[in-house]
VEXRO-712660 format. One record per residue (C-alpha): residue number from 1; residue in one letter; chain; y, x, z. Coordinates in Angstrom, 2 decimals. Layout:
<sites>
  resi  resn  chain       c2       c1       c3
   NUM     A      A        Y        X        Z
...
</sites>
This chain:
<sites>
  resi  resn  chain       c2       c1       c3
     1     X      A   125.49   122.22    93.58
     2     X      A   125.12   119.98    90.98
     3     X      A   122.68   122.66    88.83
     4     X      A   121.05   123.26    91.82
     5     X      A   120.20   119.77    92.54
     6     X      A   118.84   118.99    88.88
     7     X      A   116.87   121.81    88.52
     8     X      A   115.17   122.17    92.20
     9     X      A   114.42   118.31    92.36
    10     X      A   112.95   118.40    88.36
    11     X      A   111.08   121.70    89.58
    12     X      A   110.08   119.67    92.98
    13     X      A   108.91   116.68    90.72
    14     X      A   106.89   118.59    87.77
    15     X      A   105.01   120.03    91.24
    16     X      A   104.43   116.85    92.09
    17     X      A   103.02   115.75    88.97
    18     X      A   100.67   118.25    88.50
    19     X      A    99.15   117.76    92.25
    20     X      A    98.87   114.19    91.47
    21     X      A    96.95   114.89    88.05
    22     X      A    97.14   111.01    86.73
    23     X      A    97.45   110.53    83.29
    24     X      A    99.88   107.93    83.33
    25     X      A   102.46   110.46    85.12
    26     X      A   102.42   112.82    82.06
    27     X      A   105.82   111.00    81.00
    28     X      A   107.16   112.06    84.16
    29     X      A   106.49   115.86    83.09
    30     X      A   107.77   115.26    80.04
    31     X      A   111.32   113.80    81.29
    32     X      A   111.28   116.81    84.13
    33     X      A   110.88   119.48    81.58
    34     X      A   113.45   117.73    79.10
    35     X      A   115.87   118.00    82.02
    36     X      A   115.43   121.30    82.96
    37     X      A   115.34   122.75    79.10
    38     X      A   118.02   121.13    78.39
    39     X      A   120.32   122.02    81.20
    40     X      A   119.29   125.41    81.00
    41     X      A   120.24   125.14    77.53
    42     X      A   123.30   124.13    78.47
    43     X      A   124.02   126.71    81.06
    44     X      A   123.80   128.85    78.00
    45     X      A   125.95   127.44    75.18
    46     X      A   128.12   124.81    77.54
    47     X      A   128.26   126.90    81.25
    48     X      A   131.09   125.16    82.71
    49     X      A   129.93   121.65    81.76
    50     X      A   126.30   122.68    82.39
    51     X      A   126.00   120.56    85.79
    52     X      A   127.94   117.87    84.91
    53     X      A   125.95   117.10    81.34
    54     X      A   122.62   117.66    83.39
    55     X      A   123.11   115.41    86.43
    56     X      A   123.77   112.82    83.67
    57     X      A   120.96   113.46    81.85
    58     X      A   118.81   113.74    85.39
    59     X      A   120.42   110.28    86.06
    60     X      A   119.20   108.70    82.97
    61     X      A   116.00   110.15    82.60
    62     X      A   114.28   110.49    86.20
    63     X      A   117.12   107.82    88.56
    64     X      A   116.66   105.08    86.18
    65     X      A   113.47   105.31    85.65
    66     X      A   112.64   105.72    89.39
    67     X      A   114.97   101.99    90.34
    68     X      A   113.96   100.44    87.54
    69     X      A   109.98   100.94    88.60
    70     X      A   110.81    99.49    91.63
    71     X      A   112.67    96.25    90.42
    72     X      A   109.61    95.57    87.84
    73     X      A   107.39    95.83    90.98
    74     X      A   109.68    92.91    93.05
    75     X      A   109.40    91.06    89.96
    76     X      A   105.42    91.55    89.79
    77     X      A   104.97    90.11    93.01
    78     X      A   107.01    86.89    92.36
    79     X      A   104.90    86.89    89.23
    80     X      A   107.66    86.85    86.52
    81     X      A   105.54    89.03    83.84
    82     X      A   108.10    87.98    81.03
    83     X      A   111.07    89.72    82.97
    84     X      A   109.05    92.38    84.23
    85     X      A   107.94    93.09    80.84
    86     X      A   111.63    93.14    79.34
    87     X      A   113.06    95.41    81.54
    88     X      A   109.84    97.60    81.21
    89     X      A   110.86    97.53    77.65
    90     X      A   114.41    99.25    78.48
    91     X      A   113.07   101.56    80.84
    92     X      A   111.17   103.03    77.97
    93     X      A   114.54   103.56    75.71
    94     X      A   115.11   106.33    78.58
    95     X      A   112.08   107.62    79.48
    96     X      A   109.50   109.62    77.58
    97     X      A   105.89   107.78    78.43
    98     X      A   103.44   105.88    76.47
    99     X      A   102.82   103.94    79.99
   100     X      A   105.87   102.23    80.22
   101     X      A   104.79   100.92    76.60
   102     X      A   101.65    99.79    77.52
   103     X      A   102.85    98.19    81.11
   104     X      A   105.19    95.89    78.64
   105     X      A   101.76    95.18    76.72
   106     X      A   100.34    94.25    79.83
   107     X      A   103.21    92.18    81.51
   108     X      A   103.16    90.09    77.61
   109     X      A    99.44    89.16    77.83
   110     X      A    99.65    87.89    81.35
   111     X      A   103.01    86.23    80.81
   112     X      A   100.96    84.80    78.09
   113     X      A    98.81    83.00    80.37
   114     X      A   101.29    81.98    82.75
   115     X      A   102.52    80.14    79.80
   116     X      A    99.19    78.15    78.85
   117     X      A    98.46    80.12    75.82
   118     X      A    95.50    81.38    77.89
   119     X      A    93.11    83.01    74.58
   120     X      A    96.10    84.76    73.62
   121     X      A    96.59    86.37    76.87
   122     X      A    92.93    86.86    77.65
   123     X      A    92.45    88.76    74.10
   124     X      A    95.37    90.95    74.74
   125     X      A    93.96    91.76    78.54
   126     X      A    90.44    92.69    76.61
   127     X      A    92.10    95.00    73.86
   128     X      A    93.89    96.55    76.85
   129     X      A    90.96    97.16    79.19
   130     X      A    88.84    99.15    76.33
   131     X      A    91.89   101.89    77.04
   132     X      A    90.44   104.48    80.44
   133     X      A    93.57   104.46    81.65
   134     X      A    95.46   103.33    84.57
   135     X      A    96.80    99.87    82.94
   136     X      A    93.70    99.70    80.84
   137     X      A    91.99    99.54    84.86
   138     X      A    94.40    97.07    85.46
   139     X      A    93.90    94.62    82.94
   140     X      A    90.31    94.74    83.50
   141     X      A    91.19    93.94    87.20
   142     X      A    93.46    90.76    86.02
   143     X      A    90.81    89.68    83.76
   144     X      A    88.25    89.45    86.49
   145     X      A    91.35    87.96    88.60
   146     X      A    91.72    85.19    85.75
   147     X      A    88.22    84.60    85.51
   148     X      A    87.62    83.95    89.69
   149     X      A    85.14    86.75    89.58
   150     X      A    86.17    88.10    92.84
   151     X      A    83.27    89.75    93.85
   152     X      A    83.28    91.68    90.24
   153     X      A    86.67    92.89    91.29
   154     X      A    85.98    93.89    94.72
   155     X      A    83.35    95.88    93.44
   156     X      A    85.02    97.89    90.90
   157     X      A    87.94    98.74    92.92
   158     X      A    85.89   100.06    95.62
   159     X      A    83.99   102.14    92.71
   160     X      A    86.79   103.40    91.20
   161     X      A    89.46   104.23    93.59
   162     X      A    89.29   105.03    97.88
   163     X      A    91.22   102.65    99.90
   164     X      A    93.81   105.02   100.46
   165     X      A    94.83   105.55    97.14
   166     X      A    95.63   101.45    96.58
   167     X      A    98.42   101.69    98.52
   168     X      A   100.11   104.31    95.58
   169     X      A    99.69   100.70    93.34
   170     X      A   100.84    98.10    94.84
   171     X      A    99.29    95.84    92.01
   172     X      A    95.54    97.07    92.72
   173     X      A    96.32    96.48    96.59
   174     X      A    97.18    93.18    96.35
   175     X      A    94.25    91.91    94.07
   176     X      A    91.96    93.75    96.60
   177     X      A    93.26    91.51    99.49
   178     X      A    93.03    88.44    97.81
   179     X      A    89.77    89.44    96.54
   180     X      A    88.60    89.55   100.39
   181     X      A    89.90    86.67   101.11
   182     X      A    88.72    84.60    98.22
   183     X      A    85.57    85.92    99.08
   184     X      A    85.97    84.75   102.80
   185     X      A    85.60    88.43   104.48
   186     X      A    88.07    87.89   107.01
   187     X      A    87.13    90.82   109.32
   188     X      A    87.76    93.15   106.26
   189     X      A    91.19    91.82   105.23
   190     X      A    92.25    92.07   108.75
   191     X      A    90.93    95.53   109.45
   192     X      A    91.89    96.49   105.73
   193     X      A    95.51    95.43   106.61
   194     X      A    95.38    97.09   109.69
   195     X      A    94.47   100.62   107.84
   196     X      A    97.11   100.17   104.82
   197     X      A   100.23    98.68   107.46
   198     X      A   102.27   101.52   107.80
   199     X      A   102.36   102.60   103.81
   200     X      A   102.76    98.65   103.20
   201     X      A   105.76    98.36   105.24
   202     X      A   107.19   101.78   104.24
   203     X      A   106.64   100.79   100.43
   204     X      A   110.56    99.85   100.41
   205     X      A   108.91    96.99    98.69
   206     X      A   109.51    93.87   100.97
   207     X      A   107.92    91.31    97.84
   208     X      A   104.68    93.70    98.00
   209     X      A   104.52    93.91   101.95
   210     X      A   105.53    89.84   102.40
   211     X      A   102.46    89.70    99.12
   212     X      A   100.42    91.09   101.12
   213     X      A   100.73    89.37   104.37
   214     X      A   100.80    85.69   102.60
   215     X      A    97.08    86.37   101.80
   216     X      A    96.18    87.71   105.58
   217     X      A    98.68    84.39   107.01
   218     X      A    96.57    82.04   104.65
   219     X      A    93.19    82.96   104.58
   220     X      A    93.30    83.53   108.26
   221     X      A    95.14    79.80   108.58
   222     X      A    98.49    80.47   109.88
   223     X      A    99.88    77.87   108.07
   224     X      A   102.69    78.39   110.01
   225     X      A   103.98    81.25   108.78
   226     X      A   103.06    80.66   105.01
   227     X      A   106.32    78.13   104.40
   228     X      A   108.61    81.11   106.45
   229     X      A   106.93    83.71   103.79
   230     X      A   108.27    81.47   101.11
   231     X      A   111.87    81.30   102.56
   232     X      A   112.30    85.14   102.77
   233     X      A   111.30    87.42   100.01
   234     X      A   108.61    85.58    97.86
   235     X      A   111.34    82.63    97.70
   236     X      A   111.38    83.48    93.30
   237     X      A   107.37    82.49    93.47
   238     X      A   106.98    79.41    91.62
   239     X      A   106.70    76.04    93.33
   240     X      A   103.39    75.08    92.54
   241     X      A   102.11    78.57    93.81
   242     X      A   103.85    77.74    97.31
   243     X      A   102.08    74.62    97.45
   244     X      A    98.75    76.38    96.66
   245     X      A    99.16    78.80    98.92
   246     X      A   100.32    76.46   101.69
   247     X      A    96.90    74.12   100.75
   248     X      A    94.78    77.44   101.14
   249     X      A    96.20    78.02   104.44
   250     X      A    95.77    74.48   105.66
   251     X      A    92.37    74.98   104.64
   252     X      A    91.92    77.52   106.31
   253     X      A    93.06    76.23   109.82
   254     X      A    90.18    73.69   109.55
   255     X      A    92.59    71.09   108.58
   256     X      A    90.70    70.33   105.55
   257     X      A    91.50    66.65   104.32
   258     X      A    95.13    67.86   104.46
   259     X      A    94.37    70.90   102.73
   260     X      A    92.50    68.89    99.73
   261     X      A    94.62    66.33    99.61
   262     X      A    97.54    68.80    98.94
   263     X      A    95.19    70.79    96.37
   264     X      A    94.35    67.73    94.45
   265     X      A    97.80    66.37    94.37
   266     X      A    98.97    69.69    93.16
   267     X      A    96.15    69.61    90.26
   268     X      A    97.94    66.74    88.28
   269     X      A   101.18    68.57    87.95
   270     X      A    99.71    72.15    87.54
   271     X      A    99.64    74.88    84.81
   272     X      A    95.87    75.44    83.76
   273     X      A    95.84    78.76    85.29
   274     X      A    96.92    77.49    88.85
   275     X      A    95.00    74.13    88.16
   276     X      A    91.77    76.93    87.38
   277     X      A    92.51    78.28    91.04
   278     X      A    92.38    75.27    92.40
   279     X      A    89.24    73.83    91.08
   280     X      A    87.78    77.08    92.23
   281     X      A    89.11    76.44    95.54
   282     X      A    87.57    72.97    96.05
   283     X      A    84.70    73.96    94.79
   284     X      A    83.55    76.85    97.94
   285     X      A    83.75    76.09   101.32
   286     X      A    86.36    78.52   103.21
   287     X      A    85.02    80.72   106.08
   288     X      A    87.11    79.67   109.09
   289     X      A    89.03    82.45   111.53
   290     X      A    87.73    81.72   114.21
   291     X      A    84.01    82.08   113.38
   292     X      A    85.76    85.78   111.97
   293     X      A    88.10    87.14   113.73
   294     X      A    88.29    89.28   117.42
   295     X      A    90.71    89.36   119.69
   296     X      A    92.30    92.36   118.36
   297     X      A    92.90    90.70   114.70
   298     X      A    94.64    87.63   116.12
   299     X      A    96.69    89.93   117.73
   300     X      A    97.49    91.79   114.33
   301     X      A    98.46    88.29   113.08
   302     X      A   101.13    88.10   115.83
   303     X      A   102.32    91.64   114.72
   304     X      A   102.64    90.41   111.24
   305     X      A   104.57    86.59   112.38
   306     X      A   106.88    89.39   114.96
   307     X      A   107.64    91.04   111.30
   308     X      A   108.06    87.90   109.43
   309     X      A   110.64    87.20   111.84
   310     X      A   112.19    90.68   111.78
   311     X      A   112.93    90.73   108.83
   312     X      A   114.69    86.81   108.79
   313     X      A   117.37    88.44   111.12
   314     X      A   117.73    91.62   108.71
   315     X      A   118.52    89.31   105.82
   316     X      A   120.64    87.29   107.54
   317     X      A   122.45    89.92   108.96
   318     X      A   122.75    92.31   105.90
   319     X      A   122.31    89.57   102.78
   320     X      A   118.93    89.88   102.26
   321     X      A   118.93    93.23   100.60
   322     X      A   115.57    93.64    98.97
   323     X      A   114.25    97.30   100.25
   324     X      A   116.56    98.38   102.80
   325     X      A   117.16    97.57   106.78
   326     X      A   120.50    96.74   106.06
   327     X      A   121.84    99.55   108.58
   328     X      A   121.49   102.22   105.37
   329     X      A   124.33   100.04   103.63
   330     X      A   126.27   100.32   106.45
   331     X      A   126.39   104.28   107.10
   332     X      A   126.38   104.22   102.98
   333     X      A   129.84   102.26   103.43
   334     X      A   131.36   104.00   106.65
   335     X      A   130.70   107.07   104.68
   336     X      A   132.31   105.94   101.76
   337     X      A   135.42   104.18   103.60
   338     X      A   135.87   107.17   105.47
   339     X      A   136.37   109.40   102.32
   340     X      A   138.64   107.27   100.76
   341     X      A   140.45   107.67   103.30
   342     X      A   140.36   111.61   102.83
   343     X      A   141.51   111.07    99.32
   344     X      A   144.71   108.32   100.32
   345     X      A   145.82   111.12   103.03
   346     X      A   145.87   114.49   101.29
   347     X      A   142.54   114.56    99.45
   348     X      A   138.48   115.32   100.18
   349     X      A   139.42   118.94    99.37
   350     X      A   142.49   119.85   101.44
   351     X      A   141.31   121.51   104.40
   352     X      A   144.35   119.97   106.53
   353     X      A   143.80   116.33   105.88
   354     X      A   140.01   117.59   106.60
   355     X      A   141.35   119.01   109.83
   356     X      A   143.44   116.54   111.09
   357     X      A   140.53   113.42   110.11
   358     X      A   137.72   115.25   112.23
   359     X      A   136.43   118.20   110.69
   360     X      A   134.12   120.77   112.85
   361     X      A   136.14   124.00   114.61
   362     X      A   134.27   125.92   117.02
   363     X      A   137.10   126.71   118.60
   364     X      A   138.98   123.18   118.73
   365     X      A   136.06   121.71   120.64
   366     X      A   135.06   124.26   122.92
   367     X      A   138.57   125.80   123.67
   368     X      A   140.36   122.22   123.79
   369     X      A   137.55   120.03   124.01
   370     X      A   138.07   118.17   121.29
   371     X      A   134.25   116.72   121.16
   372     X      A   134.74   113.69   119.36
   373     X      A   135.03   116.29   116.11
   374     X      A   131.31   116.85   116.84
   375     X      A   130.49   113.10   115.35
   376     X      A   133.52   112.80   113.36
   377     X      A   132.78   115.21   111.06
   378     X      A   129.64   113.86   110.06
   379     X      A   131.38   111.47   107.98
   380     X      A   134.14   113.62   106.34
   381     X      A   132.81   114.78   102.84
   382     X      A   134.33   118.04   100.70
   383     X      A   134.70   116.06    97.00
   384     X      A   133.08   113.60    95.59
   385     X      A   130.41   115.89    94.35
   386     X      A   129.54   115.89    98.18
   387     X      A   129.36   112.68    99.68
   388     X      A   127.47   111.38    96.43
   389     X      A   124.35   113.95    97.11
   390     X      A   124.47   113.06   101.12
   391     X      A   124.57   109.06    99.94
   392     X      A   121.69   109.69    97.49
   393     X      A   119.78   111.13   100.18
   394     X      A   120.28   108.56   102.69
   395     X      A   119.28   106.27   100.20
   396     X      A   115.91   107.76    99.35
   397     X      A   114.89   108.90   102.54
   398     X      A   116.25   106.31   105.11
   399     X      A   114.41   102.84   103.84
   400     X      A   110.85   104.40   104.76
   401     X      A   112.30   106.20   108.05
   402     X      A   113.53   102.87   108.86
   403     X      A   111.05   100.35   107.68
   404     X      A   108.59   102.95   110.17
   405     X      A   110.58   103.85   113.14
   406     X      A   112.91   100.30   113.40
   407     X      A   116.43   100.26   113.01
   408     X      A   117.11   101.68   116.55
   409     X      A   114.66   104.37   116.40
   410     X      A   115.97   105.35   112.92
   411     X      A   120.07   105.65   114.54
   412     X      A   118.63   107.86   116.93
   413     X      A   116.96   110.49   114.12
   414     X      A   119.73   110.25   111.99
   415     X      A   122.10   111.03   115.49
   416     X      A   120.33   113.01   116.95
   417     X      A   119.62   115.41   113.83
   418     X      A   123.44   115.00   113.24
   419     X      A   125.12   115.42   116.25
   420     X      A   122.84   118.41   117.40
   421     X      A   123.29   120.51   114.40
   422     X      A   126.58   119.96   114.81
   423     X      A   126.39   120.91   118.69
   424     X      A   124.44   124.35   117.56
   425     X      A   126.64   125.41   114.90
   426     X      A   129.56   124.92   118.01
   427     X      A   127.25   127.48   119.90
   428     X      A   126.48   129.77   117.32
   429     X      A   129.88   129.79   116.19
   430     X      A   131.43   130.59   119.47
   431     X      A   129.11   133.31   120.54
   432     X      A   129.78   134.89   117.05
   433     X      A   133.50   134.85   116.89
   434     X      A   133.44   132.53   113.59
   435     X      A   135.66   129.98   113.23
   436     X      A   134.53   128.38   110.13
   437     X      A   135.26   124.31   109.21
   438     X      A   131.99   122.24   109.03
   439     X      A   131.81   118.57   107.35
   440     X      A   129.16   116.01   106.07
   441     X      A   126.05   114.25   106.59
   442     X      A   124.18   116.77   105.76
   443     X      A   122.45   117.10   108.65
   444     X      A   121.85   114.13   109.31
   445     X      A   120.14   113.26   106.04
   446     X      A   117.89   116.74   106.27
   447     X      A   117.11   115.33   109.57
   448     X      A   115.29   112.07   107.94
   449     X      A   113.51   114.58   105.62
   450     X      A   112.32   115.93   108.78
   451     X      A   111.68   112.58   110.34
   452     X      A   109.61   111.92   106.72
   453     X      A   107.64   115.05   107.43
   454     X      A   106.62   113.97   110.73
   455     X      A   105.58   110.43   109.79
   456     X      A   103.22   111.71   106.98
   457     X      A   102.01   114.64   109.35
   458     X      A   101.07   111.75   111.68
   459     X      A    99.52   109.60   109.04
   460     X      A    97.49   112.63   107.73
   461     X      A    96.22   113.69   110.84
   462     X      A    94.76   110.49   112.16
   463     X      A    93.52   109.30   108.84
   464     X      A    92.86   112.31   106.99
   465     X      A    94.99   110.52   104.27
   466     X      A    95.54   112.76   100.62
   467     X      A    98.40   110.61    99.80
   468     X      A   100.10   111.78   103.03
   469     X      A    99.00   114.92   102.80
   470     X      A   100.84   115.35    99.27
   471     X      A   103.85   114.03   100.60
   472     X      A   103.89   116.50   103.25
   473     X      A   103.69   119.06   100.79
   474     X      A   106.30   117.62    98.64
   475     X      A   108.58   117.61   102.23
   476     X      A   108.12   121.01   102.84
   477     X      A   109.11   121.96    99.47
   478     X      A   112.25   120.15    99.70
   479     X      A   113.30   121.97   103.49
   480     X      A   111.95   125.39   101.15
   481     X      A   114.09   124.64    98.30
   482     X      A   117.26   123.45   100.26
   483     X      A   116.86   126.70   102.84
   484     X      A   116.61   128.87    99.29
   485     X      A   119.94   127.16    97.89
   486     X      A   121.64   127.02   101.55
   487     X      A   121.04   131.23   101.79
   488     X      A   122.44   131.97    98.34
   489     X      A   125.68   129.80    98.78
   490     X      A   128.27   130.95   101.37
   491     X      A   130.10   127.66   101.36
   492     X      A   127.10   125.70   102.38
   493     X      A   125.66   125.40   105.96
   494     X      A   122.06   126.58   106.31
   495     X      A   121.86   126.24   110.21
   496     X      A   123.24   122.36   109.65
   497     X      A   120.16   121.66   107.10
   498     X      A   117.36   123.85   108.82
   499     X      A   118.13   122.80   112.24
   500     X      A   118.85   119.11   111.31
   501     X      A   115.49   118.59   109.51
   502     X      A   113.74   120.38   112.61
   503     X      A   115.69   118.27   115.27
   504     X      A   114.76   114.95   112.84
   505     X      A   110.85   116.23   112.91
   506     X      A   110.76   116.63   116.43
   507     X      A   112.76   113.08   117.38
   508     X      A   109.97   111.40   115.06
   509     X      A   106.96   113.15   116.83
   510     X      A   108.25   111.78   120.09
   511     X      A   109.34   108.68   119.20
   512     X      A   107.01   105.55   118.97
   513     X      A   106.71   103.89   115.95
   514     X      A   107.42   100.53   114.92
   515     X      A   104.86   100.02   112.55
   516     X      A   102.13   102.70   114.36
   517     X      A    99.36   103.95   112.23
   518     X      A    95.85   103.01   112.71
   519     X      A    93.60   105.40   114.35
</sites>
């Protein structure tokens, strides 16, 4: 399992790769190939520790890598470019790519500014943007940024990439909103968030997604909801930046002595880059919403103060965790509690501690209707080797299915696609004689592949989107690659995976969703 896992998700990725073409993911084909040569190598000279040295090396090389992008991203959008740029620095000890090098370059020269030493920085941005690649188009983005040229900006985004591709960086995406805002095209920012909602919210990103709705909340005056913005995930932004951003919206809502007042009390105490803002501010009127704005965009501001409040409960309910709903932790630790309880009564890999904790017979539940083994076993694991693949799963799949669909939506996919796998191995078993034992997740977490797949078939359909169109692909790989492995290994259950990811695909096509995409 373990060999099969590193080398179909590195082959999966390296596909990836070259469909996406970008220069700056050539590291990523480097670290792909260096995990499968190597653990081919090692199948070779090393066979019975082949799986064990690769999954460590897969863990090192493409995991890592993958967590540690998204932590530098949460740290991007509360604007800590010295931390950002440290751990960028690490993440390069493990992976092979010149970009993670020159992100650290980039993080330095605008933590540079942050700190005053504003030449510095700006001389460092300038060296940076003579490079045509993707951070070199980023630092000529934060130069224009630094320099209020906001029409400049706006410009060369639109030149360079299509709206739908600024979702894939969540830095471009959230200089393009500001940029419409600063530039007081309300209408667009709306309509723009409108368009970009359902990747924003399915980023797993709540900083970038909260980012990006404290620029619609300001510039369209909800000063209301700018403070609650501040409480939840963009709490690490620095004071003074709150206070802007509070002044802006205040502004905004035609309150505009307030707003000034706030701006020019703010200027005595602030860094030369904010104070830079703020001049900038006072210096252009602000278009007000409601010489902007239709009925249909106020009503997208009520969407986004409904989500603001969503996810308030969620952290207080689950501790605030970053980039999950907080009901993935919890089937992460009922899955985990319920194998170590497999281990204290017999072990994961005795087949009568299995039995007697829930595990799947045919005969059991149809003969002496024991049913309840139909959900029970869906959290009994065979080794550790097991429940760790079902748990990484869950993890990668379930934020977006959730973030999309809602919590309750999401229990039903990962239910339904569970419980009626199980229900149609029962049937198939039965009419076939066999009275094999069945156990895991497994279909339940092929079922949110499914439920991914439908999502991004919805998304590319209505919007013609190539992003979702490439994930699609990249689905239907996986379901081809785990059907491939499921047929050529007798102790795994193909009709669990195939018919859970079908049953999750279907569930999702019927099922509204939370955050609906834009037609």
């Amino acid at each position: 399992m373990l060999l099969w896992t590193v080398l179909g998700s590195s082959g999966i990725g390296i596909f990836g790769v070259l469909r996406g073409g970008s220069g700056e993911r050539r590291g990523w084909l480097v670290a792909f190939g260096l995990v499968i040569g190597a653990t081919l190598g090692m199948m070779l000279s090393v066979p019975e520790q082949a799986g064990y040295l690769g999954a460590l090396l897969w863990v090192l090389m493409i995991l890592v890598p993958l967590f540690g992008y998204r932590a530098v991203q949460r740290l991007l959008t509360e604007q800590q470019y010295g931390a950002a740029a440290t751990m960028t620095a690490l993440l390069q000890v493990v992976h092979p790519s010149r970009h993670w090098y020159s992100q650290a370059r980039l993080w330095k020269a605008l933590a540079a500014v942050q700190r005053g030493d504003i030449d510095a920085g700006m001389a460092r941005l300038n060296q940076l943007a003579n490079e045509d690649t993707l951070i070199g188009h980023e630092a000529i983005c934060h130069r224009l940024r630094l320099e209020h040229r906001w029409r400049d900006l706006l410009e060369w985004l639109e030149r360079h990439y299509a709206l739908q591709e600024l979702v894939t960086r969540p830095a471009f995406t959230v200089l393009y909103m500001r940029a419409l805002g600063e530039l007081g095209e309300l209408s667009r920012l709306v309509e723009t968030y409108r368009y970009l909602s359902t990747f924003i919210v399915g980023s797993g990103i709540r900083q970038f997604r909260q980012q990006v709705q404290l620029f619609v909340t300001a510039f369209c005056g909800r000063a209301d909801l700018v403070p609650r913005l501040f409480t939840g995930q963009l709490a690490g932004n620095p004071p003074e930046l709150q206070r802007y951003w509070l002044a802006v919206a205040f502004l905004a809502a035609g309150a505009s002595h307030t707003g000034r007042r706030m701006l020019m009390d703010l200027r005595e105490e602030a860094t030369p880059l904010v104070r830079a803002s703020i001049d900038y501010r006072l210096a252009r009127p602000i278009n007000l919403p409601g010489d902007h704005l239709n009925v249909y965009d106020w009503q997208l501001l009520r969407d986004i103060e409904r989500d603001i409040e969503e996810i308030e409960e969620e952290s207080l309910q689950d501790g605030a965790v970053p980039h999950t709903s907080g009901v993935i932790e919890i089937l992460v630790a009922l899955n985990v509690v319920v194998f170590i309880g497999e281990i204290l009564n017999g072990g994961s890999t005795n087949e009568l501690t299995l039995l007697r904790m829930g595990a799947l017979v045919s005969g059991l539940v149809i003969e002496q209707g024991q049913w309840w083994r139909v959900i029970a076993a869906m959290f009994l694991h065979w080794g550790l080797l097991h429940v760790v693949v079902n748990m990484l799963g869950l993890y990668i799949f379930g934020p977006y299915v959730a973030a999309v669909l809602g919590r309750l939506r999401f229990l039903v996919v990962y239910f339904g696609a569970g419980i009626g796998s199980m229900l149609l191995i029962v049937l198939v078993n039965h009419l076939s004689g066999v009275q094999e034992m069945v156990v895991g997740a497994s279909g339940c977490i092929m079922g949110l592949v499914g439920a991914t797949g439908a999502i991004f078939w919805r998304l590319w359909r209505r919007q013609g989107s190539q992003y979702a169109r490439e994930r699609l692909v990249l689905v239907a790989m996986i379901i081809g690659f785990q059907t491939i492995f499921d047929l050529s290994t007798p102790q795994v259950s193909f009709l669990a995976h195939f018919s859970g990811a079908i049953i999750g695909l279907l569930l999702t096509s019927m099922l509204p969703h939370k955050h609906p995409v834009a037609g």
